[in-house]
C-alpha positions as CSV (number, residue, x, y, z in Angstrom):
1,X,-38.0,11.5,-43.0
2,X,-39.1,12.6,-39.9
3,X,-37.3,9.9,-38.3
4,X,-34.2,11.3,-39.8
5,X,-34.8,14.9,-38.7
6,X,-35.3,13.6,-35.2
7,X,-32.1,11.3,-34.9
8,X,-30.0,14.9,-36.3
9,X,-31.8,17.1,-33.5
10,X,-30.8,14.2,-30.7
11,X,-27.0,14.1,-32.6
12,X,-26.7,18.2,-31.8
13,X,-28.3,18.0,-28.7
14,X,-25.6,15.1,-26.7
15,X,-22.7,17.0,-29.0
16,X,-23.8,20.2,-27.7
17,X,-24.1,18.7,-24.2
18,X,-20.8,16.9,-24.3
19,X,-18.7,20.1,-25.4
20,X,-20.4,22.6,-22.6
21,X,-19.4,19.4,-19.6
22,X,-16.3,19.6,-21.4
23,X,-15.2,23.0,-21.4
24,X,-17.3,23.3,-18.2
25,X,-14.8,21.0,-16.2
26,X,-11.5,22.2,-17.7
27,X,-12.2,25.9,-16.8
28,X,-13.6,24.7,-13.2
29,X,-11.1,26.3,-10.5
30,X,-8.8,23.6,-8.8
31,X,-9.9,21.8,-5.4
32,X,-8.5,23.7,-2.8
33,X,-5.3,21.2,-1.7
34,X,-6.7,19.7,1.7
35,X,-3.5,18.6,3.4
36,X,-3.4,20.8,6.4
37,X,-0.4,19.9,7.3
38,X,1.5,21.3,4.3
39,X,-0.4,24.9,5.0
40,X,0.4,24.8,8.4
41,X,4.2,24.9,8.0
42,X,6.2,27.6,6.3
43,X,10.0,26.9,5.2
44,X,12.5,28.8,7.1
45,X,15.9,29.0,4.9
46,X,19.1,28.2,6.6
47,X,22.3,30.6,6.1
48,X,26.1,28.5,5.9
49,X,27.8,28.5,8.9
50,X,30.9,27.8,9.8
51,X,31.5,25.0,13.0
52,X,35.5,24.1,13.4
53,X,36.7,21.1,14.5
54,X,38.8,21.2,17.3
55,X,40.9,17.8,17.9
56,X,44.1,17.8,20.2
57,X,43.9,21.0,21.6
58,X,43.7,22.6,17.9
59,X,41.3,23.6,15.4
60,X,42.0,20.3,12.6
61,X,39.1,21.9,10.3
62,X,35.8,23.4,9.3
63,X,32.2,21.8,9.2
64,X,30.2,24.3,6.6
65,X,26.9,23.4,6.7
66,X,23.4,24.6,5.6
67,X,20.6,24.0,7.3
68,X,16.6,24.4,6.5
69,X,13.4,24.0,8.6
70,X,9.9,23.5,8.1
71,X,8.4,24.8,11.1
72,X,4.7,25.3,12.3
73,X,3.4,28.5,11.0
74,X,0.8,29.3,13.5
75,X,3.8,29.2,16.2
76,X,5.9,31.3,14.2
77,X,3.4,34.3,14.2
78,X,4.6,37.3,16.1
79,X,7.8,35.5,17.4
80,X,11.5,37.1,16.1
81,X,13.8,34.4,17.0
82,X,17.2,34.2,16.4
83,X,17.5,31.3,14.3
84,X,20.6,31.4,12.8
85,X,22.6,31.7,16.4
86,X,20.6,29.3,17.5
87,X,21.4,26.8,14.5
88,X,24.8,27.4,15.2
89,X,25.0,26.5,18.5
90,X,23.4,23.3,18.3
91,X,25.3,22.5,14.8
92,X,28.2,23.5,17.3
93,X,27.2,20.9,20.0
94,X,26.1,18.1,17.8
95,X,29.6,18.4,15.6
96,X,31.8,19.1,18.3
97,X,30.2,18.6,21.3
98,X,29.0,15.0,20.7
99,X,30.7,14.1,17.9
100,X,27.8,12.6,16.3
101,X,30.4,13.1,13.2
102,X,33.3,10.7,13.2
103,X,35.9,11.7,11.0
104,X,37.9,8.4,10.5
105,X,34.1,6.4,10.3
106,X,32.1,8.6,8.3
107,X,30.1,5.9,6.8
108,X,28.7,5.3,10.1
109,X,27.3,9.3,9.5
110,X,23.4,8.4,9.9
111,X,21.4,11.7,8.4
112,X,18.4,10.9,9.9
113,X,19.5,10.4,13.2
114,X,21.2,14.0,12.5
115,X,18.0,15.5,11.5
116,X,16.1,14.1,14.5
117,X,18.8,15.5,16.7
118,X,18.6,19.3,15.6
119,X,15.2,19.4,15.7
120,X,15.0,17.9,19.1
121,X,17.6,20.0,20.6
122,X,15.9,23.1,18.3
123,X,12.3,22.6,20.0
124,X,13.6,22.1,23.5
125,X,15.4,25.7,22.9
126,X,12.2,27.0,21.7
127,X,9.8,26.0,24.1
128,X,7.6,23.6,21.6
129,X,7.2,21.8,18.7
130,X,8.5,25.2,16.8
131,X,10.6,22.4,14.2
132,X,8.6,19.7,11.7
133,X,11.0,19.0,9.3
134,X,15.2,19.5,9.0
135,X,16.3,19.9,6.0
136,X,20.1,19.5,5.4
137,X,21.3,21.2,2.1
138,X,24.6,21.2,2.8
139,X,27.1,19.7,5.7
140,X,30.8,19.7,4.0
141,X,34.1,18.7,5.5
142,X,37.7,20.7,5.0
143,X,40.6,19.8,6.6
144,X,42.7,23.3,8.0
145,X,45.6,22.1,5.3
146,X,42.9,22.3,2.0
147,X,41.7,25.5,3.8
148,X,45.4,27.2,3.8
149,X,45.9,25.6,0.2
150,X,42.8,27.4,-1.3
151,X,43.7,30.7,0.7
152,X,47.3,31.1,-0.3
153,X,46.4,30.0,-4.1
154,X,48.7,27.3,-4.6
155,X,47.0,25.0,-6.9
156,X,45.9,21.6,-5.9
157,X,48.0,19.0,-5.9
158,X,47.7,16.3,-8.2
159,X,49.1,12.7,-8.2
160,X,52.0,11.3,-10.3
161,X,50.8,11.5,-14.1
162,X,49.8,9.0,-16.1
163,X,51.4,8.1,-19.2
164,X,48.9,7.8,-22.3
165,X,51.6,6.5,-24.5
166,X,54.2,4.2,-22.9
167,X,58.4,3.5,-23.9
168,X,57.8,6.7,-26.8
169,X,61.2,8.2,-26.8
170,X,61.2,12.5,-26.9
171,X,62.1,12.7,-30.8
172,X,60.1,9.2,-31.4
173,X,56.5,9.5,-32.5
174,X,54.0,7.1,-31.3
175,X,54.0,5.5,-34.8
176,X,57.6,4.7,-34.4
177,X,57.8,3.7,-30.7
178,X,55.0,1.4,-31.6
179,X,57.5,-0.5,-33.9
């Protein structure tokens, strides 16, 4: 009996243990995240711009692009820089100026090489390593004709269309014309 009464007590005791580790370590706050490197940058959102493409001594259409950095917060303190000119102007001399964006070969278009480029030409501007990371949410293509399409609100122009039912006659249905 006393065997028994002692076997009950040691049953409570590990249960009682086991539910106070338990709630213990679920209500224990989180380990603080310990990759400096993410707390040490800070994402700077990009606004669309607008770069034109100029080809034969005209404008032939419109880069709009959309660009985002992740750049070193402890840099950043303090410092009011003008970061959307300056995205535009090198957007302006990448596009344009080198033509890292060939129209007629745009699967050659290599984003990573793009990204390495901006944030090159970025940090020389700014006098350090201001830029980790680009970020390219958008970089879109229209030619000056789709741009005078949309603007004058002609609808697009679609190809010839394609017949669903074939050799159907205008007073035949497709029952008959299938006879």
């Amino acid at each position: 009996m006393i065997r028994l009464v002692l076997t009950g007590i040691w049953v409570c005791a590990i249960t009682l243990a086991s539910v106070y580790f338990s709630v213990y370590l679920a209500t224990a706050p989180a380990p603080a995240i310990s990759d400096s490197r993410q707390n040490a940058l800070e994402l700077v959102k990009g606004e669309t711009i607008t770069v034109p493409v100029i080809g034969n001594g005209a404008i032939t259409g419109y880069f709009l692009g959309r660009i985002s950095f992740m750049m070193n917060k402890d840099m950043l303190k303090g410092v009011t820089l003008p970061l959307s000119e300056m995205t535009t102007d090198e957007l302006f001399s990448l596009l344009v100026g080198n033509k890292m964006v060939d129209l007629a070969h745009i699967k050659s278009f290599d984003p990573k090489a793009f990204r390495e480029e901006i944030k090159k030409g970025m940090n020389e501007r700014l006098g350090g390593e201001y830029v980790a990371e680009v970020m390219l949410e958008q970089l879109d293509y229209l030619s000056k004709e789709e741009v005078k399409q949309n603007a004058s609100g002609e609808p697009k122009k679609l190809g010839a269309p394609v017949k669903i039912i074939e050799g159907a006659s205008a007073g035949e249905t497709p029952a008959a014309a299938a006879h």
